[in-house]
C-alpha positions in Angstrom: 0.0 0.0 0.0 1.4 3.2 -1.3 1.7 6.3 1.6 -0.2 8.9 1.2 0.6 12.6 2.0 -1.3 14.4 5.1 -3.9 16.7 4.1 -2.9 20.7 4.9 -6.2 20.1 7.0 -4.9 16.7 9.1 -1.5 17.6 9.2 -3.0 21.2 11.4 -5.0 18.6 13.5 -2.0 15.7 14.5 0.1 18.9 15.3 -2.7 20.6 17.4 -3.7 17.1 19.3 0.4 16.4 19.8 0.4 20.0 21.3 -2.9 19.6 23.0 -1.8 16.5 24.9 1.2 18.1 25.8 -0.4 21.0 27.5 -2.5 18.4 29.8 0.3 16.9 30.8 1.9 19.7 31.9 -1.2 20.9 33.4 -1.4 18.6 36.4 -3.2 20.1 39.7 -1.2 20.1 43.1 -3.4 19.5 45.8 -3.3 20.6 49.7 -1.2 18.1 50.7 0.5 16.8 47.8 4.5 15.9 48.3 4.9 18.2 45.6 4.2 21.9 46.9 3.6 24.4 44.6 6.5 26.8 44.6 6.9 30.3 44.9 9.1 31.1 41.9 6.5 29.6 39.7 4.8 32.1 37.6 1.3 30.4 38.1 1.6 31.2 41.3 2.7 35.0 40.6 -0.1 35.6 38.3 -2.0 33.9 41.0 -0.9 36.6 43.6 -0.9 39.8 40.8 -4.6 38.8 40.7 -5.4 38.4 44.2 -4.4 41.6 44.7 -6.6 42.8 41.5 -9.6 41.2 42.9 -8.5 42.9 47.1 -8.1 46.4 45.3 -11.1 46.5 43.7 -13.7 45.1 46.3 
């Protein structure tokens, strides 16, 4: 069986799931309690802070 060429269209969709994928893993939650405590440094926890202070500023 001969191979066929991707599609512009299916080539945009293997990329997107790969990438997709890739961003859940990353995205895993830390619980209250977890071994792994979120740290500091991290920016998630920076924009998480920047925002608290957003929300305490404006009531």
């Amino acid at each position: 069986m001969a191979v066929t060429r991707l599609k512009r269209k299916d080539r945009k969709n293997k990329t997107t799931s790969r990438l997709e994928v890739k961003r859940l893993k990353l995205a895993t939650n830390i619980e209250l309690g977890s071994r792994s405590q979120q740290s500091t440094t991290n920016q998630l926890a920076k924009n998480n802070a920047i925002l608290a202070q957003l929300v305490a500023a404006n009531g």
